[in-house]
ROLOZA-972303 format. One line per 8 residues: their letters; for each residue x, y, z of N, C-alpha, C. Coordinates in steps of 0.02 Angstrom, whole numbers, always signed. Atoms other than C-alpha are relative to their C-alpha. Example, Ala and Ser with C-alpha at 12.3 -4.5 7.8 and 13.67 -1.06 7.14 Angstrom:
2
as) +45 -59 +0 +615 -225 +390 +45 +60 +0  -42 -59 -3 +684 -53 +357 -39 +55 +37
//
This chain:
89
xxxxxxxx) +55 -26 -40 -2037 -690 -1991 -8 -44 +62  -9 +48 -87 -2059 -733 -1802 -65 -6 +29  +50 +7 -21 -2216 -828 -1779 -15 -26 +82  -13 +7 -60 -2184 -864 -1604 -67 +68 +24  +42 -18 -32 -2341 -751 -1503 +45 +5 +68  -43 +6 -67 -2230 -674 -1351 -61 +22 +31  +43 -20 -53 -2337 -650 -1195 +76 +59 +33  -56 -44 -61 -2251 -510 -1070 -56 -21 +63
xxxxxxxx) +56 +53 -45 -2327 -587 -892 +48 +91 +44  -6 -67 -56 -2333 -410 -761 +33 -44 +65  -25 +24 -80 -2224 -448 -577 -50 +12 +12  +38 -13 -73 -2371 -401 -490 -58 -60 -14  +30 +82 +14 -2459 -582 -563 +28 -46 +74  -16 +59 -47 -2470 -690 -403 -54 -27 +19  +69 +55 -22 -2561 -816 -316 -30 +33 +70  +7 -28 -44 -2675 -769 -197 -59 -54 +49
xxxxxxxx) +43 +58 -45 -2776 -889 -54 -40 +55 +55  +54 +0 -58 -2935 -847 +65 -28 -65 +21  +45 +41 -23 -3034 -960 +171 -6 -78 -41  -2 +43 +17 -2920 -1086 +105 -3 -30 -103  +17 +2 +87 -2948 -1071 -88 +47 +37 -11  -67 -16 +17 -2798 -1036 -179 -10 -1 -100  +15 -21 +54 -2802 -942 -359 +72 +22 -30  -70 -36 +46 -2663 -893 -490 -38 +83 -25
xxxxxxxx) +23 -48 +19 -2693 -715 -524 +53 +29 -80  -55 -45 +37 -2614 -669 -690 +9 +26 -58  +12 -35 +23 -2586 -528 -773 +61 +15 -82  -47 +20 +57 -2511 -523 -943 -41 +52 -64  +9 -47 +50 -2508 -412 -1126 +46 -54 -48  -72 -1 +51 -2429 -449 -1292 +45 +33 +1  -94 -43 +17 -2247 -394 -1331 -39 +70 +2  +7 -68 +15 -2320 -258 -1435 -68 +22 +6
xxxxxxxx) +48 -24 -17 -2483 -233 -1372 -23 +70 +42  +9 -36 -69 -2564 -87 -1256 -55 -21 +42  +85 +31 -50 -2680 -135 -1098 +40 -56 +9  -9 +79 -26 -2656 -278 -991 -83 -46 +10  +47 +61 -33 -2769 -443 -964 -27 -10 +52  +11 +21 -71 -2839 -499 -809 -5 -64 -12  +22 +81 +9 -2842 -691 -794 -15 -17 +80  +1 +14 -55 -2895 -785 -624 +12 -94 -24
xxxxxxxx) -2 +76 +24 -2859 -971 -637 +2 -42 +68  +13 +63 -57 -2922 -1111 -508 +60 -41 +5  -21 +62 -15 -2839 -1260 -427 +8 -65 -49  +17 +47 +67 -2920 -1361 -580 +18 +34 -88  -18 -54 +59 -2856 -1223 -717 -71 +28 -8  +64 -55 +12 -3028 -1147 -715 +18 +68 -30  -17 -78 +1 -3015 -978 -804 -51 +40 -19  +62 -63 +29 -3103 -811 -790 +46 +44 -28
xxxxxxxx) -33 -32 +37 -3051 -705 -898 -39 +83 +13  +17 -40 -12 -3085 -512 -889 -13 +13 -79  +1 -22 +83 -3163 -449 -1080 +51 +61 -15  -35 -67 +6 -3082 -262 -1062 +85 +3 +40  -66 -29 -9 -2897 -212 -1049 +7 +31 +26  -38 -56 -33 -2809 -111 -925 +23 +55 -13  -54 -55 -3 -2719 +31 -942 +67 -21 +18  -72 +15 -27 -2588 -28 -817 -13 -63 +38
xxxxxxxx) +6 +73 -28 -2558 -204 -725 -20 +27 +68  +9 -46 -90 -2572 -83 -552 -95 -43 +2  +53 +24 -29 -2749 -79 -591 -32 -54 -33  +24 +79 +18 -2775 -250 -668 -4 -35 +67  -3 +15 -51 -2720 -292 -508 -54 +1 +54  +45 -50 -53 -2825 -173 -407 -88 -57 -31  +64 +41 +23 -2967 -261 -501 -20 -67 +34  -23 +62 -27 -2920 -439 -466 -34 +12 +86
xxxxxxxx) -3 +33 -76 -2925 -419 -276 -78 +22 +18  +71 -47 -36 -3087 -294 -249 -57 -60 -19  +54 +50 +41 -3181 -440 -361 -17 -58 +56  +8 +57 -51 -3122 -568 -236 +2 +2 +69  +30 -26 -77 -3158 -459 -92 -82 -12 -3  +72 -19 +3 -3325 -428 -149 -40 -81 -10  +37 +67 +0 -3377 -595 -221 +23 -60 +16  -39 +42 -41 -3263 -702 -124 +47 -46 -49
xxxxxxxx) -31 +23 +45 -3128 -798 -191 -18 -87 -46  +39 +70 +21 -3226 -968 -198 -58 +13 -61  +76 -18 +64 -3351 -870 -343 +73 -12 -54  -57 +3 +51 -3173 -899 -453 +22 -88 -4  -14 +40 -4 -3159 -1079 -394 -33 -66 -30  +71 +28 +32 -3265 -1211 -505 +10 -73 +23  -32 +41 -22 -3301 -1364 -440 +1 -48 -39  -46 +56 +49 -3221 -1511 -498 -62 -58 -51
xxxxxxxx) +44 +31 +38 -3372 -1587 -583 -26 +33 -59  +20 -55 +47 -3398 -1417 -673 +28 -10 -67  -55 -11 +46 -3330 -1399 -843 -28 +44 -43  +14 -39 +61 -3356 -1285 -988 +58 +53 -13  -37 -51 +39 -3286 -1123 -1073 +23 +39 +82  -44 -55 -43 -3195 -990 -962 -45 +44 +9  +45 -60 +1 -3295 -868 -876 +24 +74 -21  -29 -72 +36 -3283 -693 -948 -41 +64 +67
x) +21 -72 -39 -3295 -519 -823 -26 +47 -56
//
């Protein structure tokens, strides 16, 4: 039995920078799962995590950016004195 936990990580997972702030965007499922993740991850590994699953990585994606249109990409960025759990969407 193959306890190994494969991730599958979507191409359309990249990093993305505004006004200087620079984020890992990335989007990922189990092997045999359905629905993708959303993750955003800081400079400092900060992570927000999205609670609900995708459909498709398109609009995991589509998610990702409208979030950090809307609430800028520095609302994803924690600062370095911060610490705790992972924020959840």
């Amino acid at each position: 039995m193959d306890d190994d936990y494969k991730l599958v990580f979507s191409t359309l997972s990249k990093r993305a920078t505004r006004d200087a702030v620079t984020v890992d965007v990335r989007i990922y499922r189990g092997k045999d799962e359905e629905g993708w993740l959303l993750e955003v991850v800081d400079h400092l590994g900060g992570s927000t995590v999205w609670n609900d699953r995708f459909p498709t990585d398109v609009e995991a994606l589509q998610e990702a950016m409208a979030t950090i249109e809307a609430e800028g990409i520095a609302s994803f960025a924690a600062a370095e004195a911060e610490s705790g759990p992972p924020t959840v969407h």
